[in-house]
C-alpha positions as CSV (number, residue, x, y, z in Angstrom):
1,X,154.6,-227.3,-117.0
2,X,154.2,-225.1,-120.1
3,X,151.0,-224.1,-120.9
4,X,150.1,-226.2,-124.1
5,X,151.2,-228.9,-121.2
6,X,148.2,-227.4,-119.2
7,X,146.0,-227.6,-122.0
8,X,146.4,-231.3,-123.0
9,X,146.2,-232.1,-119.1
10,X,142.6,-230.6,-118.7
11,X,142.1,-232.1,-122.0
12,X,142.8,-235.4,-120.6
13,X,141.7,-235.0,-116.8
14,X,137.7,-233.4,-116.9
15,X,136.9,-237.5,-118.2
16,X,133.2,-238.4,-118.9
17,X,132.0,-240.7,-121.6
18,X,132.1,-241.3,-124.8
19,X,128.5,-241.9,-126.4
20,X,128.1,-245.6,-127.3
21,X,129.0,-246.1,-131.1
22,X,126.1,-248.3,-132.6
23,X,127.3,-251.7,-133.2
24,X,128.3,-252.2,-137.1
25,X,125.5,-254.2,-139.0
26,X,128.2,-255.8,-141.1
27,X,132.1,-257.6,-141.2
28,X,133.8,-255.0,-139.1
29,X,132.5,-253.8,-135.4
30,X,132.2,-251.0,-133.7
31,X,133.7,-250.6,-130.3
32,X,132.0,-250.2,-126.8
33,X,131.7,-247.0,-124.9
34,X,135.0,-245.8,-123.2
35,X,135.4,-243.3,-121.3
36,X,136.9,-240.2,-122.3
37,X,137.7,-236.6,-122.2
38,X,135.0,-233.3,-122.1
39,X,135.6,-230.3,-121.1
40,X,132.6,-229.1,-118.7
41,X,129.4,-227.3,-120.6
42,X,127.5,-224.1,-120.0
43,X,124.2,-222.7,-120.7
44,X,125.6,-220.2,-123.7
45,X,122.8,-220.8,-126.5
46,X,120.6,-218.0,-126.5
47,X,117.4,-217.9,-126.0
48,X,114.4,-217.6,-128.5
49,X,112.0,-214.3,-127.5
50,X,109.4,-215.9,-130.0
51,X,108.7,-217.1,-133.6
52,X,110.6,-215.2,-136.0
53,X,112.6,-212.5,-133.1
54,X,115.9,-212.0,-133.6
55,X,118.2,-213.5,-130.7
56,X,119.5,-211.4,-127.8
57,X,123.2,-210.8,-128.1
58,X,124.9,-211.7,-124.9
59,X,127.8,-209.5,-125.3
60,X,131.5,-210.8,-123.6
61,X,132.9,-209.3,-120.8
62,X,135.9,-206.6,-121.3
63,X,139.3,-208.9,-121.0
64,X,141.1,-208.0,-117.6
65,X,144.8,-208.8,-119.0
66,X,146.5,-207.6,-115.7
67,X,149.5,-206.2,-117.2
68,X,149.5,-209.2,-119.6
69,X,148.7,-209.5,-123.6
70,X,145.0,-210.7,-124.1
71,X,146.4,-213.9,-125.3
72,X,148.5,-215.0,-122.4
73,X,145.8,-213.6,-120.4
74,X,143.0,-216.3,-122.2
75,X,145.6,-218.8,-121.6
76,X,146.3,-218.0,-118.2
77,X,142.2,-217.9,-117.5
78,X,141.8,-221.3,-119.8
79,X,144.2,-222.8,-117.4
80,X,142.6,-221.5,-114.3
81,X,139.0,-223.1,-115.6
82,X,137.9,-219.5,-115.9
83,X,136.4,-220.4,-119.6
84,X,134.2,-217.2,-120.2
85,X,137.4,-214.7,-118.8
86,X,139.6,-217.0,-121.5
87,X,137.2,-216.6,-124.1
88,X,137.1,-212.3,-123.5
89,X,140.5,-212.1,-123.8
90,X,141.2,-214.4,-126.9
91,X,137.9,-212.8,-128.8
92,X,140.0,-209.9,-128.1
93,X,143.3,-211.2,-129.2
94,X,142.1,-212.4,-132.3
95,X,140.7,-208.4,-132.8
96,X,143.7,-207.3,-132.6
97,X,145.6,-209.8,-134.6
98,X,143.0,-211.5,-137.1
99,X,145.9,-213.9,-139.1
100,X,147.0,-214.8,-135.5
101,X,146.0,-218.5,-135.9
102,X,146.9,-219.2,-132.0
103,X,144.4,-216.8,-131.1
104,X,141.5,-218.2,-133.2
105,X,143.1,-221.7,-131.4
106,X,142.4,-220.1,-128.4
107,X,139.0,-219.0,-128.8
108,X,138.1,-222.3,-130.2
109,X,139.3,-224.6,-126.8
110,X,137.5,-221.6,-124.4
111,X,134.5,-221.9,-126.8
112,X,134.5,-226.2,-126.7
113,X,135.1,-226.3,-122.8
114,X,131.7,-223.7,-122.9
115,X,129.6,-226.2,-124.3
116,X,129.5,-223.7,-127.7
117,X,130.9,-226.7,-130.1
118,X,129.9,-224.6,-133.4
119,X,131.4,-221.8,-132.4
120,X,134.1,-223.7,-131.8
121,X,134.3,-225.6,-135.0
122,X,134.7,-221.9,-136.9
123,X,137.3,-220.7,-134.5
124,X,139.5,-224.0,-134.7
125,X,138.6,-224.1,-138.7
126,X,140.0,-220.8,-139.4
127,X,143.1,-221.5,-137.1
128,X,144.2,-223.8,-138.8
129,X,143.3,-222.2,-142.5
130,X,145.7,-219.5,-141.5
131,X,148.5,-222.3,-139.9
132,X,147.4,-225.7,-141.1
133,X,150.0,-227.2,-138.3
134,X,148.6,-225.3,-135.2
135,X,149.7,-227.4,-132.5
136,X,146.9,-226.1,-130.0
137,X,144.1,-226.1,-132.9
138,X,145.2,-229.7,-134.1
139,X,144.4,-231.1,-130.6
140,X,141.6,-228.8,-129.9
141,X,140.0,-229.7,-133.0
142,X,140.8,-233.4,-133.0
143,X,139.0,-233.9,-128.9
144,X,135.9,-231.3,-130.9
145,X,135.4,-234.2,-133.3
146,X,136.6,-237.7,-131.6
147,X,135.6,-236.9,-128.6
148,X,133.2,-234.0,-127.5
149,X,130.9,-234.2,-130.5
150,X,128.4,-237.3,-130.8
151,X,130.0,-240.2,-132.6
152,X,129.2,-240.7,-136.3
153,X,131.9,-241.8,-138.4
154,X,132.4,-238.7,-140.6
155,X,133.6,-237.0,-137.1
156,X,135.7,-239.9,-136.1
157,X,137.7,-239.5,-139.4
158,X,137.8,-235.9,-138.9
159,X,139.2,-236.0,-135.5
160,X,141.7,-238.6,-136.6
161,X,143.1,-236.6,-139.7
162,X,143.9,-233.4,-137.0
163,X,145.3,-235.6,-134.5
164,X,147.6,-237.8,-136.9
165,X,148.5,-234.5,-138.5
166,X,149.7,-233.4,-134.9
167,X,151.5,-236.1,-134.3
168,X,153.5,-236.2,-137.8
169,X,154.7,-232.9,-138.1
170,X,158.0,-232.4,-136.7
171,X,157.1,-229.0,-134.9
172,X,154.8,-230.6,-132.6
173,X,156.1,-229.8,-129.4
174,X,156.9,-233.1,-127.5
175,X,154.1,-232.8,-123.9
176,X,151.1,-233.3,-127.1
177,X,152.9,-235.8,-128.6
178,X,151.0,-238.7,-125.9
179,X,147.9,-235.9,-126.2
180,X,147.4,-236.3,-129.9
181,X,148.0,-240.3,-129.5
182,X,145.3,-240.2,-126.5
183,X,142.0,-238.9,-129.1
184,X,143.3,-240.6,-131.7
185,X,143.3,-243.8,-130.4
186,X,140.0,-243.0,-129.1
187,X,138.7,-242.2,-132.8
188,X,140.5,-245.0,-134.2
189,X,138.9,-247.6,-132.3
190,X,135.7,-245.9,-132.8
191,X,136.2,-246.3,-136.5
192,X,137.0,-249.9,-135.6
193,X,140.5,-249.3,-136.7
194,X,142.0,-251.7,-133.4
195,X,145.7,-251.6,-135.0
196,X,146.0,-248.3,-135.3
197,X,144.6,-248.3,-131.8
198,X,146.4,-249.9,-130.5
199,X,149.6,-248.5,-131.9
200,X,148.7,-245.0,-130.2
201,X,148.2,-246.2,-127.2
202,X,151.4,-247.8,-127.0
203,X,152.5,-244.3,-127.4
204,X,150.7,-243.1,-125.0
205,X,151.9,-245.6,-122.6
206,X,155.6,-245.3,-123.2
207,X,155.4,-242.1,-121.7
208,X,153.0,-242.9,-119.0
209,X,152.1,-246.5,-118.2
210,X,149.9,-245.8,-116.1
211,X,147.4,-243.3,-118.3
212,X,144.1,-245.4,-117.3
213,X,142.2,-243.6,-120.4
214,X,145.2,-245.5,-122.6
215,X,145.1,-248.8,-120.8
216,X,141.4,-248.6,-121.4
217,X,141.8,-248.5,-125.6
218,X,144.6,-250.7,-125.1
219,X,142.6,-253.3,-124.0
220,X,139.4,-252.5,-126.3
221,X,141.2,-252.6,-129.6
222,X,143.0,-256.3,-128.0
223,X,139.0,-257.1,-127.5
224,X,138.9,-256.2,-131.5
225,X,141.6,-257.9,-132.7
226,X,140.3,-261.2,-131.0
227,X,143.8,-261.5,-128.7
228,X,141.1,-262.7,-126.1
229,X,143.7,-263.9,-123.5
230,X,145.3,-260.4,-123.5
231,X,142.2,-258.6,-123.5
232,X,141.0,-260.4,-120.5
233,X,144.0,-259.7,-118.7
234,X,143.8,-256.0,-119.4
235,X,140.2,-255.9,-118.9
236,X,140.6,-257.4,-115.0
237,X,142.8,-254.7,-114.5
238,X,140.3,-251.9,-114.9
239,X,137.4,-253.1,-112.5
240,X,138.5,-251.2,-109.8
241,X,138.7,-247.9,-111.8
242,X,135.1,-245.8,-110.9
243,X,135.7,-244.3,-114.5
244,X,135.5,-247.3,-116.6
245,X,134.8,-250.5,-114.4
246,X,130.9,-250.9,-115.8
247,X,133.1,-251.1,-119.6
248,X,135.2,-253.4,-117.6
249,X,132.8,-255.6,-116.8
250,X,131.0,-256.1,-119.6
251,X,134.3,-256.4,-122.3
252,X,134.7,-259.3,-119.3
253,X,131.4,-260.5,-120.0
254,X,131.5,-260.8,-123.6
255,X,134.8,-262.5,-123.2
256,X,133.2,-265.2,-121.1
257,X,130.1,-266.0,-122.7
258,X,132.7,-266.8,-125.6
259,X,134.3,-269.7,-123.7
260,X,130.9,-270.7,-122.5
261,X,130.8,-269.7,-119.2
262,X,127.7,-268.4,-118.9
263,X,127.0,-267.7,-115.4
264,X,130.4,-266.0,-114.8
265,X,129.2,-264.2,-117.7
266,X,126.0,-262.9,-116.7
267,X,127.5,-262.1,-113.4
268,X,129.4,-259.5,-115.3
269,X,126.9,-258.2,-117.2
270,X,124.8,-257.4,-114.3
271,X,127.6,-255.3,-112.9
272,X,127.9,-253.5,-115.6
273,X,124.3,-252.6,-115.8
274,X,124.5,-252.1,-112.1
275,X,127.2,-249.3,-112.5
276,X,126.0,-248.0,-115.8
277,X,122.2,-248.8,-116.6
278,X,122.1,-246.4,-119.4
279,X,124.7,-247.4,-121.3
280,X,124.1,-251.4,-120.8
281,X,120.3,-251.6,-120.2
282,X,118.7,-255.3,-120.1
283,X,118.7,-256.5,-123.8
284,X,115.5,-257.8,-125.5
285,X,116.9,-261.1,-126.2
286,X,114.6,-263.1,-127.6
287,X,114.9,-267.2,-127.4
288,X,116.8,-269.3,-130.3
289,X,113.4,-270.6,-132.1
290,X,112.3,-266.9,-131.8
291,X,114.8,-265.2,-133.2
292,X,114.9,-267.9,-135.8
293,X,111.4,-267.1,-136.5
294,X,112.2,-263.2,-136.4
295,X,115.0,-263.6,-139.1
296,X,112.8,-265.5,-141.7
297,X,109.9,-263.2,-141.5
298,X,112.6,-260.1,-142.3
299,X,114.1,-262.4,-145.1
300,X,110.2,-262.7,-146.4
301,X,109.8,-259.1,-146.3
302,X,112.3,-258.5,-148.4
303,X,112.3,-256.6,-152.1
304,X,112.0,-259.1,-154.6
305,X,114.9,-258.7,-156.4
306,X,116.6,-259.2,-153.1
307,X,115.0,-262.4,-152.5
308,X,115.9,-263.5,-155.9
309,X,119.6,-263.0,-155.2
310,X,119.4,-265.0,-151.4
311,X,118.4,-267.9,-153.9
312,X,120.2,-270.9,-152.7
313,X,121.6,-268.7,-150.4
314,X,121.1,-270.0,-146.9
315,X,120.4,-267.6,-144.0
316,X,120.7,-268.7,-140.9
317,X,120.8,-268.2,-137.1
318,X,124.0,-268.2,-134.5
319,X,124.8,-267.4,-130.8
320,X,128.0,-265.5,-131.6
321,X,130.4,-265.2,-134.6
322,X,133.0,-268.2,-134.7
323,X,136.8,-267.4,-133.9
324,X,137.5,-269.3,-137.0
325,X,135.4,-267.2,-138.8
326,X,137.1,-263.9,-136.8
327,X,140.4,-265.2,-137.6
328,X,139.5,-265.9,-141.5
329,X,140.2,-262.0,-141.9
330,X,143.1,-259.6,-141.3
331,X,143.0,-257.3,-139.8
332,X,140.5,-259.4,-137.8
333,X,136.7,-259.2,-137.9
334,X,135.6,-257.4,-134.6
335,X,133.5,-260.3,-131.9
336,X,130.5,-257.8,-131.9
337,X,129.7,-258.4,-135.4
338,X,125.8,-258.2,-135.8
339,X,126.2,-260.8,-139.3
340,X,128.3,-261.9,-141.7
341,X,128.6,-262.9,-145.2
342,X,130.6,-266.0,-146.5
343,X,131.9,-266.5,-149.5
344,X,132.6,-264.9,-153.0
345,X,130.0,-262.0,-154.1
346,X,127.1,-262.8,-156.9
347,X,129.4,-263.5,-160.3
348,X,132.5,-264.5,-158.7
349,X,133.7,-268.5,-159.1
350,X,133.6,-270.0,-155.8
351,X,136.8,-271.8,-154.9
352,X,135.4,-275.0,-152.3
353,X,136.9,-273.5,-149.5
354,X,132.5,-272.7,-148.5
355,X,130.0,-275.1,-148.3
356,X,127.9,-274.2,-149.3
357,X,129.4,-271.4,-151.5
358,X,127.5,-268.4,-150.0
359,X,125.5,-268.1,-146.8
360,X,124.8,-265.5,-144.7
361,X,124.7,-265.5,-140.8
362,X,123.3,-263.2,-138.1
363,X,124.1,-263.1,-134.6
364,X,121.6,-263.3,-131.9
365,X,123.3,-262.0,-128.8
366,X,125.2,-259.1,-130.3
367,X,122.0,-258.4,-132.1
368,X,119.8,-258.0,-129.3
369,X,123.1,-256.3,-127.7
370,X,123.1,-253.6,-130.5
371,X,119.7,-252.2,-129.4
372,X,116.8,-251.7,-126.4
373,X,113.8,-253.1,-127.6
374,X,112.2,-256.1,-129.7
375,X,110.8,-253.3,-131.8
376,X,114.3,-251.8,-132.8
377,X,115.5,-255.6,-132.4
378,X,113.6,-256.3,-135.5
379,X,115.0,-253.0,-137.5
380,X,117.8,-253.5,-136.9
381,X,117.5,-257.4,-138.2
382,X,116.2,-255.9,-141.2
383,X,119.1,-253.4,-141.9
384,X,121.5,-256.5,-141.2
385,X,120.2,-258.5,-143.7
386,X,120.5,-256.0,-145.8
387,X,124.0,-254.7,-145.4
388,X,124.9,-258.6,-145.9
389,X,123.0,-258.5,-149.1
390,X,125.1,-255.4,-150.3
391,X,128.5,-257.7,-149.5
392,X,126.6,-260.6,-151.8
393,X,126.2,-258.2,-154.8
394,X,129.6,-256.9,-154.2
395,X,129.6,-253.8,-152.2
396,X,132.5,-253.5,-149.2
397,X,131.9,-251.8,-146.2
398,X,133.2,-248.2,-147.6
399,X,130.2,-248.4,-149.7
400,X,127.7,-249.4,-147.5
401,X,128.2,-246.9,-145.1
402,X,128.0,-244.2,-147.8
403,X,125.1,-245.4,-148.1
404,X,123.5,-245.6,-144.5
405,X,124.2,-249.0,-144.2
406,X,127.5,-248.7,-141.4
């Protein structure tokens, strides 16, 4: 296998998880957590003497090429796992050859698999200022920002741009083709982008059906797109896989409780939380006539003006968003919605398709889903209500998340 081969395969095989993505407070979701790729960290940060000292330099060891160049001697160590050998010998590759983008690529993926992620955003930044279509930077940087970074959406984007870039350009050499698909499918359905999802995976799966990080987006962005039956089905498959089986179960949870089958539901759930207790704690799900209760005291607490414009606007209460209601948008509206708006915005004729014209909706399971306790449960009411008020006066999602409200 050739080495940029051995590079993607590490990539792809040291898995753990992908922080969970906060639910979206609006018309399109957010995806669950899914396991994913990260190279192993070290303790590299330096530490402080006092207030105000300078930081002790921790110099690199002298590269030991064994007959070799210092780059093919960082690739050889990067290979071998030996991260602080690979990043010697590429620190001193790129000394010897500073418009060598491949050797600022390799300090970047030795710098990443170290745990030293803004180190490693310079080395892979100025890679790819001096060769915009470095293969090994393009996938380095895309896992940085999909993948090894905390999720936010400005890093999801990022991470796609590298990765489609790697996958468009016809020098890419064909063993990070599926690579390149891998992250971005991952960042695509973080962005709660499920067709494009799902489109890499496919790609990913063509080449190896039996890639369990691609059958794993696969199945979350068929969750997304509401192809329940299918999602289900891929979903089953997965239980028995120690990586992502707790995701498993509760994507077969969700799925259930849909149809109404509550006890198989829960039965799920608690499997999930059984495997993964962190990542799917108890929820603080408050009763029906509660939650009702909670989402007119936010609505009361409103701004005036606010108040003003939910004028014979009704807001009420549900279980879970309606397929029809899914299904009334394409690309479809994702099932873990927290509320939704109907109808035109403020201004705009209404057309009698709505009665009444406008209303707004929040969901109380995916709401008390989206957080951990009644205290963040009511926040997070309040920042629903008033994402849904931005659709009313006209905003669309784009502009709401400029603005904080994602």
């Amino acid at each position: 296998m050739s080495r940029r081969g051995l590079l993607a395969l590490f990539l792809i095989l040291t898995a753990c998880k992908r922080s969970t993505p906060a639910p979206t407070t609006g018309d399109a979701g957010l995806p669950e957590v899914s396991s994913v790729v990260r190279a192993p960290a070290a303790n590299a940060a330096p530490v402080e003497v006092g207030e105000g000292a300078a930081k002790p330099v921790k110099p690199l060891a002298v590269c030991r090429a064994k007959g070799s160049s210092p780059l093919d001697a960082a690739r050889s160590y990067y290979d071998g796992g030996r991260f602080e050998e690979a990043l010697s010998c590429a620190a001193q590759a790129a000394a010897q050859e500073p418009d060598l983008a491949a050797a600022h690529a390799e300090r970047g993926v030795a710098l990443a698999a170290l745990g030293r992620e803004a180190e490693a955003q310079l080395a892979f930044s100025r890679a790819l200022a001096i060769d915009p279509g470095d293969s090994d930077a393009l996938l380095g940087a895309a896992h940085l920002y999909a993948v090894q970074l905390p999720s936010t959406r400005e890093r999801d984007e990022l991470g796609t741009l590298y990765a489609e870039r790697g996958l468009s350009q016809p020098g890419t050499p064909p063993e990070l083709i599926p690579h390149l698909a891998l992250v971005a499918a991952m960042a695509f359905n973080d962005l709660g982008q499920a067709e494009e999802a799902l489109a890499r995976a496919a790609i990913v799966l063509a080449r190896d059906p039996a890639s369990r990080e691609a059958l794993y987006e696969r199945a979350l962005a068929l969750f997304e797109l509401c192809r329940f039956s299918e999602a289900k089905t891929a979903f089953q498959g997965l239980i028995n896989d120690p990586e992502r089986a707790a995701h498993a179960h509760q994507h077969l949870g969700l799925l259930l409780e849909r149809e109404g089958k509550w006890k198989q539901a829960q039965a799920h759930f608690d499997k999930a939380r059984g495997l993964a207790p962190e990542d799917f704690p108890s929820p603080p799900m408050p009763t029906e006539d509660a939650f009702r209760q909670d989402v007119a005291r936010a609505v009361a607490e409103l701004p005036a003006d606010m108040r003003g414009d939910l004028e014979g606007v009704p807001v009420s209460a549900e279980e879970l968003p309606a397929e029809e209601d899914l299904l009334a948008n394409q690309p479809p509206l994702s099932p873990t919605i927290l509320g939704l708006f109907r109808g035109p915005p403020l201004g705009a004729p209404c057309d009698g398709s709505e009665s009444p014209c406008r209303s707004v909706v929040l969901y109380r399971r995916n709401l008390a889903r989206a957080v951990r306790t009644p205290a963040e449960l009511n926040e997070q009411i309040r920042v629903t209500l008033l994402h849904e008020i931005g659709h009313l006066r006209g905003e669309d999602d784009e502009e709401l998340a400029a603005r904080g409200l994602e």
